[in-house]
C-alpha positions as CSV (number, residue, x, y, z in Angstrom):
1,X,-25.2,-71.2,-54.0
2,X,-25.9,-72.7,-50.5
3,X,-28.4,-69.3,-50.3
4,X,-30.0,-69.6,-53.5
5,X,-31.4,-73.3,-52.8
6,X,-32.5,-72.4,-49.1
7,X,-34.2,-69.3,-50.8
8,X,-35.5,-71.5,-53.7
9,X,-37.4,-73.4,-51.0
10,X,-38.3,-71.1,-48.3
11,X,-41.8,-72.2,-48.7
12,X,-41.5,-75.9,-48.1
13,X,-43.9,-76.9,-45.1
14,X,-42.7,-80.9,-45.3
15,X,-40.6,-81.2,-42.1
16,X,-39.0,-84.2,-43.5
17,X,-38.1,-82.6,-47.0
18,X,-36.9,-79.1,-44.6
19,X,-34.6,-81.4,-42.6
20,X,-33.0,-83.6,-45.5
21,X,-32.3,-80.0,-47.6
22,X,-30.6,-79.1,-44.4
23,X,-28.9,-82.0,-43.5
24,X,-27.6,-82.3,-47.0
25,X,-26.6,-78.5,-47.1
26,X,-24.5,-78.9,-43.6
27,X,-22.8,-82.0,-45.3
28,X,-21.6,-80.0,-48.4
29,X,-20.3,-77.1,-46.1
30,X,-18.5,-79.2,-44.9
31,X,-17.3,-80.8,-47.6
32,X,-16.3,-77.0,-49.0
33,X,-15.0,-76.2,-45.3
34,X,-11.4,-74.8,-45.9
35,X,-8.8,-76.9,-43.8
36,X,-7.1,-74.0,-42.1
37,X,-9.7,-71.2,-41.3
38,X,-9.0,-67.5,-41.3
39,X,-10.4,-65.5,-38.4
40,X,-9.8,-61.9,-37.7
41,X,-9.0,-61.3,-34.4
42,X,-11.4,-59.7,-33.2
43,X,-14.1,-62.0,-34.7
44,X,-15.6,-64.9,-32.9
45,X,-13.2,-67.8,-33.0
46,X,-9.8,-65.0,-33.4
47,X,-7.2,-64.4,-30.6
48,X,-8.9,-61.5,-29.4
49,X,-12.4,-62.1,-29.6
50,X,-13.6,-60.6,-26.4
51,X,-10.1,-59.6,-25.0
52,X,-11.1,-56.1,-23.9
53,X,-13.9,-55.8,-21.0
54,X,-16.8,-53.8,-22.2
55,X,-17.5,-51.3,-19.4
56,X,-20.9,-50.6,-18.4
57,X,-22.9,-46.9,-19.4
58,X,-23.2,-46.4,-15.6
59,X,-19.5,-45.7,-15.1
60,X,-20.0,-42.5,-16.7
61,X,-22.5,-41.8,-14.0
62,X,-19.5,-41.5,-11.7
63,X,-17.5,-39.4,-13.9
64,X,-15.8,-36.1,-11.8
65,X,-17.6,-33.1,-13.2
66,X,-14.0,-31.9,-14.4
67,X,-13.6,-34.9,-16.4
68,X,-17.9,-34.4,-17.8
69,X,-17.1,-30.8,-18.9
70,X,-14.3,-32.2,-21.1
71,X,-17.5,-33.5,-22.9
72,X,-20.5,-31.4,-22.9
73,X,-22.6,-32.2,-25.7
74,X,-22.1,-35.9,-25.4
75,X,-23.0,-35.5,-21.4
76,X,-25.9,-32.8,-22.5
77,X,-27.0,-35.8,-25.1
78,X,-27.0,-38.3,-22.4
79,X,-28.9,-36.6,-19.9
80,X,-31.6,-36.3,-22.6
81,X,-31.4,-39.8,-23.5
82,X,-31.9,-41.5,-19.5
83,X,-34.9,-38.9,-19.7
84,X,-36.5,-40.2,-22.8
85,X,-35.7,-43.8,-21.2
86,X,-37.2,-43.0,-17.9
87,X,-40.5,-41.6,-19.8
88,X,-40.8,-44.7,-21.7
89,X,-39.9,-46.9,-18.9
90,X,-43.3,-45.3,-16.9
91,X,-45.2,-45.8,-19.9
92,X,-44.2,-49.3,-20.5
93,X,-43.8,-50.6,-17.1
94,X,-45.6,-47.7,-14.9
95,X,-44.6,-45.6,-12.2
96,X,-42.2,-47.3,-9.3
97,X,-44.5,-47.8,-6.2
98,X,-43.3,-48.1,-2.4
99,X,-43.3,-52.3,-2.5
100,X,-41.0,-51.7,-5.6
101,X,-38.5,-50.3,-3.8
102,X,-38.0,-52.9,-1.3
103,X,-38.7,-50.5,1.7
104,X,-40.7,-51.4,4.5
């Protein structure tokens, strides 16, 4: 109901009216909030939001070639994919130069 009335004036350009339809739609949330809130856990606000550590792409980049040819198409994909990254990086940001790299 809430998104219906923000929909049914999306195109109100009166910052006064915009903040009192906001004001008074934070106060009836409120209002409707239930008083013991269900979270899943991994959600923001449950027991394990965030728990695990997310590790970083370039982990794989260290990976034993043993342990890559467990994989091949996913490592073949990758390989394609820092390419593709690499081209657009140059096109986007150009080429690296010597002052880039912090060598003297």
């Amino acid at each position: 109901m809430l998104r219906a009335r923000f929909d049914a004036n999306k195109h109100e350009t009166d910052i006064v009216k915009i903040r009192s339809i906001v004001e008074a739609a934070e106060k009836e949330l409120y209002e409707n909030w239930h008083p013991c809130q269900l979270y899943f856990p991994n959600s923001p606000g449950g027991v394990a939001y965030q728990r695990e550590g997310v590790t970083p792409d370039w982990v794989l980049d260290y990976w034993h070639p043993l342990e890559r040819a467990q994989y091949p198409e996913y490592f073949k994909k990758r390989e394609q994919r820092k390419k593709e990254f690499l081209v657009w990086w140059e096109k986007q940001y150009g080429k690296p130069t010597a002052a880039d790299s912090g060598h003297h």
